[in-house]
Structures are given as structure tokens and as C-alpha cells.
N, C-alpha and C positions, 0 to 999 in steps of 0.2 A: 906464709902467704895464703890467703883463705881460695878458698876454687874460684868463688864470686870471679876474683882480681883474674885468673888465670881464666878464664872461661871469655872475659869481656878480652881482655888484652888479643886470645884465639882469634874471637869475632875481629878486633881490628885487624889483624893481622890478613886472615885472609879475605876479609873487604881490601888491602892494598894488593894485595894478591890478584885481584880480579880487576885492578886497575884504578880502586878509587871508588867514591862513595856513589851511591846509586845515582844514577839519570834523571832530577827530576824540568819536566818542563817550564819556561819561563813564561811568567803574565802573557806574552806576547804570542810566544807560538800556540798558547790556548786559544784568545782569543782570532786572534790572525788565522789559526784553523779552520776555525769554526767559521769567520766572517768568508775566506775562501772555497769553503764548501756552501755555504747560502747561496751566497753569490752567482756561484758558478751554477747554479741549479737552477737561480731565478732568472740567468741568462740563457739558460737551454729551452727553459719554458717558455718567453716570451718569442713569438714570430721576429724573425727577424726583417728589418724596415730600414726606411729609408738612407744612410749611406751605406750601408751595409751591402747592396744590390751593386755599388760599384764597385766593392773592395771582393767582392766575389764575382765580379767579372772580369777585376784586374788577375786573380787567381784561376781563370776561365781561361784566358788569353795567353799565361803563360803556362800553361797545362800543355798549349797546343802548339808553342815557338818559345822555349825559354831565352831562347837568344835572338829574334827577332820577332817580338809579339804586336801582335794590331793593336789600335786604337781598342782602350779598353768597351766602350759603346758603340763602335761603328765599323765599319769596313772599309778602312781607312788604314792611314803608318801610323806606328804608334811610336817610332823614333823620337827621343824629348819629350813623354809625359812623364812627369814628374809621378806616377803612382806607381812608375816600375823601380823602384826602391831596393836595396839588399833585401828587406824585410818581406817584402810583396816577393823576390824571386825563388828565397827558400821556401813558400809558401807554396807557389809555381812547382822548385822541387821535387817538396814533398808531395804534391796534388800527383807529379807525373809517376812519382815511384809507388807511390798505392793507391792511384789509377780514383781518387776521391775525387768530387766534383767542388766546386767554389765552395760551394755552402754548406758542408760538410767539412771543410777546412777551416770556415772563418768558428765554427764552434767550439775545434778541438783549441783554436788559437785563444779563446777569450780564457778558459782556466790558467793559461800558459800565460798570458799579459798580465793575468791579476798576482799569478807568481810570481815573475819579475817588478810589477809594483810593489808589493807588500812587504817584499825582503828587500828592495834598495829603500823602501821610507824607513824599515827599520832601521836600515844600516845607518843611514844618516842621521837620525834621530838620534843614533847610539852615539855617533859621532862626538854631536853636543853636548849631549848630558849623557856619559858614559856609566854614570854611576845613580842614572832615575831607570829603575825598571819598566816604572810603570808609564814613562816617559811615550816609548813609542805605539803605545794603548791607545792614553790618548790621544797621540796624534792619529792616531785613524780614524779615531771617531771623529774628531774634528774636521777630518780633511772632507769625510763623506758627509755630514752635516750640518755643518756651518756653511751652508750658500745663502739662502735665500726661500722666502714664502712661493716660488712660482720657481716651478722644474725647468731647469737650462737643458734643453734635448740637443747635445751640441758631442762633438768627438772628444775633445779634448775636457769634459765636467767631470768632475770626481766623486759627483753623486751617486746617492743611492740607485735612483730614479734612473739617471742617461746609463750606468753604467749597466742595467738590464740588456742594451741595446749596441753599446759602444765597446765593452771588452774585448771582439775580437779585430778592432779599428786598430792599425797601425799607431795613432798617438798614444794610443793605451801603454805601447810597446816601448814608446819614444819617451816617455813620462816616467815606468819604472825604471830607463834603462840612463835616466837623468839623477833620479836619487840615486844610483848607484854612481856615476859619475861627481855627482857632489861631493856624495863621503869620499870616493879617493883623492879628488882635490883637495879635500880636508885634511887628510891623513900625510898629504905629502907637504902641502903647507906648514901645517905645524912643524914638521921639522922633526918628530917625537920628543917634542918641548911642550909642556903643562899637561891639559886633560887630553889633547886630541894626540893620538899613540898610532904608530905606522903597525900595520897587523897584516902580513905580509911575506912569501920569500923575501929573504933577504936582496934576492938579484935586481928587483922589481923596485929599489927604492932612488937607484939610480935613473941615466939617461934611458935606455930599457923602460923604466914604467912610467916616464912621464910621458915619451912619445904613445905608451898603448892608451893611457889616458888622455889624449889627444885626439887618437884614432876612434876612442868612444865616441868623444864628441862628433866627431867628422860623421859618426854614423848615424848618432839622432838626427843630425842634418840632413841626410837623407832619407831617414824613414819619415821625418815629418818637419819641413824645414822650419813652421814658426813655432814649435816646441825646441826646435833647435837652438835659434837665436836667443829663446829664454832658458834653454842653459847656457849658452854661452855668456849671456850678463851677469847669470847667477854666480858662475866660475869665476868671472869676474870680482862678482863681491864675495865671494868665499876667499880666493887668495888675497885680496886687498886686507878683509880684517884676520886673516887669520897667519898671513909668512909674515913673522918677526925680525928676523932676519932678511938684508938685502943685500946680495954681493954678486959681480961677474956671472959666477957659476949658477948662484939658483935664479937669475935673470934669463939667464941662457938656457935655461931648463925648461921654465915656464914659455919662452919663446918655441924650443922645440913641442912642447904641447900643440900652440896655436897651429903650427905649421904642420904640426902632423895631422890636426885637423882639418886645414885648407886641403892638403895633399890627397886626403881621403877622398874627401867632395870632387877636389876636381878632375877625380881620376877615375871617378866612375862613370862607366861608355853608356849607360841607358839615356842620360838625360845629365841637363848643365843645372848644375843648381844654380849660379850664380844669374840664367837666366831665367831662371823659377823665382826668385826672393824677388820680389815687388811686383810680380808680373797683374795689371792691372784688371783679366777678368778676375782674380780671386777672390778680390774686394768686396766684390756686392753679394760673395757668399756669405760672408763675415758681417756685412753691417747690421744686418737685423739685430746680432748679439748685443751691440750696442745700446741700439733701439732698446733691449728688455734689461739694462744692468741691474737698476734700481729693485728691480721685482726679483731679481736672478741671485743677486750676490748679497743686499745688504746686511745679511745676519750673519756674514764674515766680521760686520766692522762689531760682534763683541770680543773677536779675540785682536785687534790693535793697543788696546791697555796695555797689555802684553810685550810689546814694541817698548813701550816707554823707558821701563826702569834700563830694559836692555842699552836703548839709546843714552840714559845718562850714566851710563857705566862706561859707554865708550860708543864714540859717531861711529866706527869703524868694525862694529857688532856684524858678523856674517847675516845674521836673520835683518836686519836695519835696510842694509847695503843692498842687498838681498831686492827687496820690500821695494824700496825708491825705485832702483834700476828696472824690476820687471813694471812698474805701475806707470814709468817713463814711456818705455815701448808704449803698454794701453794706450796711454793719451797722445801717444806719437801719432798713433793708426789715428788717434780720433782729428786728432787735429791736423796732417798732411793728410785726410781722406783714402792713405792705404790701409782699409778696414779691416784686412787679414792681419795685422798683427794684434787685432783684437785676440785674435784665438789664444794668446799666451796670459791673456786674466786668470784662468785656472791656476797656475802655477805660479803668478803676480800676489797671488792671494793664501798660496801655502807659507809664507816665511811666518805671516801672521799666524796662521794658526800649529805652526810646528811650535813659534815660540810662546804662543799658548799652552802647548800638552808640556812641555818643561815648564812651565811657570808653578803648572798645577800639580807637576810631580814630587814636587821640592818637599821635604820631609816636614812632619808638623815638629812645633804648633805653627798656624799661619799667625801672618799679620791682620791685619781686618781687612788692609786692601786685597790682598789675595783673598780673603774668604766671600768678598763682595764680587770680585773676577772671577770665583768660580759658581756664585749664586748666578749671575748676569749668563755665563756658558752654558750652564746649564739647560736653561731657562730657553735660551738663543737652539739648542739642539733640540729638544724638543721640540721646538715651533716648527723647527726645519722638517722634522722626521714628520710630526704628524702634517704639516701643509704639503708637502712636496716630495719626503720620501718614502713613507711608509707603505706607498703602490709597488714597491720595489719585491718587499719582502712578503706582503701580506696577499692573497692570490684573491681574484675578483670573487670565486666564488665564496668565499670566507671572511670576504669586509664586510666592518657590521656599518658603516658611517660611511664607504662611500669615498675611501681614498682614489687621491690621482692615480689612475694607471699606466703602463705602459702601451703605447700603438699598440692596436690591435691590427697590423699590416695583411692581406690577403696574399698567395700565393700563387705564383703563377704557370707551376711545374705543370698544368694543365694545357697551357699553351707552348711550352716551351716545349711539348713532345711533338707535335706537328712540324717545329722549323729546324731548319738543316742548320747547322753552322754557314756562315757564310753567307745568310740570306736576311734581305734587309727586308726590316718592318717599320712602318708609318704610325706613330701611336702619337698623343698627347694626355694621356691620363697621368694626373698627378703619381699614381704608385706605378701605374706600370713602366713610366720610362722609368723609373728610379730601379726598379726590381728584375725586370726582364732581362737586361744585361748580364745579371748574373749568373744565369743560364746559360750562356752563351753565346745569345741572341743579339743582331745586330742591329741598332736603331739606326732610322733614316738621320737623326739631327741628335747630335749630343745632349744631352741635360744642363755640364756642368760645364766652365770656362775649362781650357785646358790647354796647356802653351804646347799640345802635339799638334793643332790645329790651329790655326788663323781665325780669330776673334768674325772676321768678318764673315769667315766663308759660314762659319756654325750660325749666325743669325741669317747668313742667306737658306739654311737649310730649314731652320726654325719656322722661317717667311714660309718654304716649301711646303712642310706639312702642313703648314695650318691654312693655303691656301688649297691642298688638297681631300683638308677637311670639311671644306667652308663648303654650305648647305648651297649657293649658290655658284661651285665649280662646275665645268664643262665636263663632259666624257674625255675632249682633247685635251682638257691641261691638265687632267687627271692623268690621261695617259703621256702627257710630257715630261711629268714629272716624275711618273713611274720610269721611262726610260733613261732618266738622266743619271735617276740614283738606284736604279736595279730593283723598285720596290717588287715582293713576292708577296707580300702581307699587311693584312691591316689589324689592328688591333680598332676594334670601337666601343667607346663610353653607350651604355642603353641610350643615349640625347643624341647622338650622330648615329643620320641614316647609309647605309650599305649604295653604295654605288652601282651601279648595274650590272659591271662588269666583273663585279665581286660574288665571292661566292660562300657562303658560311660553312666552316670547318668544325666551329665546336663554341663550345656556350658555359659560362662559369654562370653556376648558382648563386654564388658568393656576391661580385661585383656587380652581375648582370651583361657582362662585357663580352663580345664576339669577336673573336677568331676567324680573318676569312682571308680566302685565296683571290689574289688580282688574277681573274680571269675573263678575258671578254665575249661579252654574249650572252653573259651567266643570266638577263631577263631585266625586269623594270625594276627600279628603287624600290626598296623599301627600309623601313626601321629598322634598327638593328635591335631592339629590343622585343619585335614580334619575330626576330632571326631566332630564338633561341627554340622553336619547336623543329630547327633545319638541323640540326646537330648531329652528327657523324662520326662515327671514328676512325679512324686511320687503318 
């Protein structure tokens, strides 16, 4: 036997020695790296803006009462609003044990959302096509590029573009935490019969892991209840085409799921979900989305070819079933006028293009219909990235052409150093109610519908400020309404003049906006935008 033979045999040998052949990484976790380091970088860098100011006031509020926190905008009960979520309290948590403020919490949370996304889309992807590598690749590119010529700036979009803005949003949270729910409804479905394979403790294949599979669900429902409901259809069509088998036991199985999921929801003391799902101010946050589909989504419909062969292989295809039941919901909202279940189009519109990146995975040589469905995706991502996404990745100062960018949002940590907790402020400017909140700061009149509050009492407040804005109010109803809702501060746009009895604290360069204390006697009216030479510091 020559050395050659004895030398290589060595090397095998103690390559098994060490456990097996070296480590090396998949298609996926290179790229998926890579796109979660971009990402997470182009999310630090852009200001953060409009919903974002609530979901760091919701982490404000429970900084300061995790077990009985105010209205997240106001100085009010916050018993029953639906933004105190499991998701929103360990947030709260962790804000109280390392003493971080809202907005310093919702940053660290957007790398951690895109974690949890990118490893449940793979896992489900894998699900499918266990044996296309490059399977779940594509489906990311797809997922983030395939919307539309005109950027959806929405919570629940899986764009390049919102997702600057929306990563450290709760639905972010509620969206990865649904791919990974899919696959395990997958994996238990099948049964470990054909391609889909239970991968798993053993213990976990029983009643044990269908009820924890359950209790997932139960808990998208509460971190974001209409991403909820679009995994609960999807679950739906995932065990319809995918349990072969039907008897007593895996009936009963499935049943324990559902109810472990009801049991979740309805067991949790912050708030009723079952009086959150339809609740009718939510609607008119959602309709706009409506309003922009066509300009928002239509360069999804190159990955629906993709649907087809699936459909004539079998009506009962998880991506098909899938497809109808969440595009069902869409048109439900559109057509019963509860507009909030618009919000589940994002996720209406992923079976298509999941069963796109399998179409295009499939080992050559193609057929011409496939090589014409990947000319058309092509062609459809590109339009995407450079119309609407590429403001994402490429920074203002470095675009040669002029991409969409992201809100350029101002900040308002300049005002928010002057008010105490607990002290209400009078504003109506489009970013500061939205932003201020998150500080800690209390507004006189909510922004957004909110079932912790009665629909009416917040437009009676809404009525308030703006009649204590209006150029033609009295000194007395100014001060009536100061006493009625504790005003201590006003917030004014440079176009509204300073009341008499106001006094200017401080003055942003940025907006031009004034900072001022209700105080009476402070002298005669004037503009608030010749206030800004009154400026003081604390």
C-alpha cells in the first residue's frame, strides 16, 4: 500500500475524528447575513418617524407601570388598549431593567424582528422545497421586491423601503413569528410522510406540540391581531392541503391547537382581543392602503404564474389555499368596510411569491415556461428596487439619480427635556403628535382610534385642541380648556400665534416650532414664529 493511500485514509480519519467534514455555510445564511446586516444598518440610520413615536411611547408607559400602564398618548387608563401586547411588555421589561428609554429599545428590537423574520421564512421555505437550496434566496428577494412601482410606508410591508422605518414595529415581530408557525404546522401535518419531515424532540410531536403550536398562534394574535388572523387562514390552508390522513386523533389534535390558541388570547389581563378584532375606529387607519393597491402591490402579480402549475397539480396546494383565503380576508375588509383587514395584503401576497422562488429553484435544464417566468421576475424586481426600493439601501448622500427616500422625521428630544411625565401638552402638528409620545410626553387628544378610550370622548378632545388653537379663541376658553384637561404646554407650528398667557421655553431650528408654558399674564399675543429669539433653557 503506497503512502499516497495511507496518508489520505489518516486525513479521513481524523476529519471524523473532529466530528465530520468542515462547516461550510449555505446560499442562504450568506446571503440572509449579509441582507440582515444592511438592513439593520439602514434602519439605525434613518430617524425614526411616524408609528414608531407610538410604539416607543407604548415602551415609555410600561417603563413606568408594567402592570398598570396609562394610555399610551395621554393621561388617561390605559386598561384595554390593545398596544399592551406580550410583545410590547417584554419590551417594557427590558426598558425597566436597563433603565433605556422607548427609543432606544424600539432600535435594538428592529435587528432582533429581522432575525426572527429571515429564519421563520427560511424555515418554511425549507418546509416546501426541502431539497432547493437556493429556494429560500429567492424567496427573499422576492418577498422584499416584488410589491410595487410606488413604496407602501405601512407596518406590516416587506419592502426594502418601509422596512427602514418599520423593523422594530411589533408586526415585524408578528410576521417572523408566523413563518415559523407555518413550518411547524407543516411539519406536523405531514405526518413525516413524503417531502415535509417532523425535525424535532421527539416529545413535541405529540398533544405537547400541537397545543405549543397553538399557543404561537394565540400569541401573533396578540402582538398584532390582523397579522393574526392571516396566520390563522394560512394554518388553515397549510393543514387542509398538506394532513393526508384524517382520523379521531389527528382531528383532536388540530382542535387542541385552535383552542390553545383561543385560550391564549383570552387569558391575557392587559386587554380583550375579541374586543379589538373589528373595533371600528381602526378602519380608517387602514383605508388609505386600499386607496394606493394598484401603485403599491402590482409587481407581485409576476410571481402568480407560479400559482398555476401548483393549482393543476392539486386545488389543495398549501401556497393556492394559502393565496385565496388570505386575498378573501383583503376583499372582505374592502367590501364589509372593515378596512383594517386590509393590513394582511403583505402576507396575502407572500404564497405567490414563496411559490415563485421554488418555481425558479428547480434544477435545470428549464422548460421555456419557466425560463420566460424567470425573464418576466426578473425584469418585475428590478422595476421594484430601482422605483421604490433602492432609497433603502443607497444613502441620500450617494444617489446618483435621485431615489425615493426614506422620511426624513425631526426630533423632538429638545422638547421633551422641558415636560415632566405626567404633564399634558396641546399640539396639532402632523409629526409632533405622532413623535412626542414617545418621550413620554402626554398629549391633550390621542392621534389614533384606540379601544382604551371611547371613540367619542377622543373627537371631543380633538374638538378641544383645535378650538384652543383657532386664531379666533378667547383667553376664557383657552383657559377652560386648559383646566378641564390639566393643559401645562403648548407645542406651536411657526403659522399659530402664542396666546398671551403663554410663555416660550424653547425653539427648534429644525421645524421652527415653539415650546411654551401656559402661564397667565405672560403679556399680548404674538407669533410664535418671531418667539423663537425668547428661547431659554431650563
Amino acid at each position: 500500500m503506497s503512502a499516497d493511500v495511507l496518508l489520505r485514509r489518516a486525513v479521513r480519519g481524523a476529519t471524523a475524528l473532529r466530528g465530520g467534514a468542515s462547516w461550510r455555510p449555505s446560499p442562504y445564511q450568506v446571503f440572509g447575513g449579509l441582507f440582515w446586516l444592511v438592513m439593520s444598518l439602514a434602519y439605525w440610520r434613518v430617524p425614526q418617524c411616524c408609528d414608531a413615536g407610538q410604539h416607543a411611547a407604548v415602551v415609555e408607559r410600561l417603563r413606568a407601570s408594567l402592570l398598570s400602564p396609562r394610555h399610551p398618548t395621554a393621561d388617561l387608563p390605559g386598561a384595554g388598549s390593545p398596544y399592551y401586547s406580550p410583545y410590547a411588555v417584554a419590551e417594557g421589561a427590558f426598558a425597566r431593567l436597563t433603565d433605556l428609554g422607548g427609543w432606544a429599545v424600539l432600535r435594538l428590537a428592529g435587528p432582533l424582528n429581522l432575525l426572527v423574520l429571515l429564519t421563520g421564512l427560511a424555515r418554511f421555505v425549507r418546509v416546501l422545497a426541502p431539497r432547493r437550496i437556493w429556494a429560500p434566496v429567492l424567496a427573499l428577494f422576492a418577498t422584499t421586491l416584488l410589491w410595487g412601482t410606488e413604496s407602501a410606508w405601512w407596518s406590516g410591508s416587506l419592502g426594502l423601503l418601509p422596512m427602514t422605518g418599520n423593523l422594530g414595529d411589533p408586526s415585524m415581530f408578528a410576521i417572523g413569528l408566523t413563518f415559523w408557525a407555518w413550518a411547524l404546522t407543516a411539519t406536523r401535518a405531514a405526518g413525516g410522510d413524503g417531502p415535509v419531515r417532523y425535525v424535532g424532540p421527539s416529545g413535541l410531536r405529540g398533544f405537547p406540540g400541537y397545543a405549543g403550536v397553538g399557543a404561537l398562534y394565540g400569541l401573533i394574535l396578540l402582538v398584532h391581531p390582523v397579522t393574526g388572523l392571516a396566520a390563522a387562514l394560512g394554518a388553515v390552508a397549510v393543514v387542509a392541503g398538506t394532513q393526508r390522513r384524517w382520523r379521531p386523533a389527528v382531528a383532536g389534535r388540530w382542535a387542541l391547537t385552535g383552542g390553545a390558541a383561543l385560550l391564549v388570547a383570552y387569558c391575557w389581563p392587559y386587554f380583550d382581543l375579541f374586543a379589538v378584532i373589528g373595533h371600528p375606529g381602526l378602519d380608517a387607519t387602514y383605508e388609505r392602503l386600499y386607496e394606493g393597491m394598484p401603485g403599491h402591490f402590482w409587481l407581485a402579480l409576476a410571481a402568480l404564474p407560479a400559482l398555476w402549475p401548483r393549482a393543476r397539480g392539486s386545488v389543495r396546494d398549501p401556497l393556492v389555499l394559502m393565496f385565496v383565503l388570505e386575498c378573501a380576508l383583503v376583499a372582505y375588509g374592502w367590501v364589509s368596510g372593515h378596512h383594517a383587514y386590509g393590513g394582511a395584503v403583505g402576507l396575502a401576497l407572500v404564497p405567490a411569491q414563496i411559490a415563485l422562488a421554488v418555481e425558479l429553484a428547480a434544477p435545470r435544464p428549464w422548460p421555456v415556461r419557466r425560463r420566460v417566468l424567470g425573464v418576466v421576475a426578473a425584469a418585475a424586481a428590478c422595476a421594484g428596487f430601482l422605483t421604490a426600493q433602492a432609497g433603502a439601501v443607497v444613502p441620500r448622500s450617494l444617489d446618483p439619480v435621485g431615489f425615493e427616500q426614506p422620511p426624513r422625521a425631526p426630533t423632538y428630544a429638545w422638547a421633551a427635556r422641558y415636560i415632566e411625565p405626567g404633564e399634558a401638552v396641546v399640539a396639532d402638528g402632523r409629526d409632533a403628535v405622532r413623535l412626542l409620545p414617545g418621550h413620554g410626553v402626554d398629549l391633550v387628544a390621542p392621534t389614533l382610534p384606540d379601544p382604551a378610550l371611547d371613540e367619542r370622548e377622543r373627537q371631543r378632545r380633538l374638538a378641544a385642541v383645535r378650538a384652543y388653537l383657532a386664531p379666533t379663541s378667547t383667553r376664557a376658553e383657552r383657559t377652560a380648556v386648559a383646566r378641564r384637561h390639566h393643559v401645562r404646554w403648548l407645542l406651536l407650528t411657526p403659522r399659530q400665534r402664542m396666546p398671551e398667557e403663554a410663555v416660550a421655553v424653547a425653539w427648534s431650528r429644525e421645524t421652527g416650532e415653539v415650546l411654551a408654558r401656559v402661564d397667565a399674564g405672560a403679556g399680548t399675543a404674538r407669533s410664535a414664529d418671531s418667539a423663537g429669539s425668547a428661547r431659554t433653557t431650563r
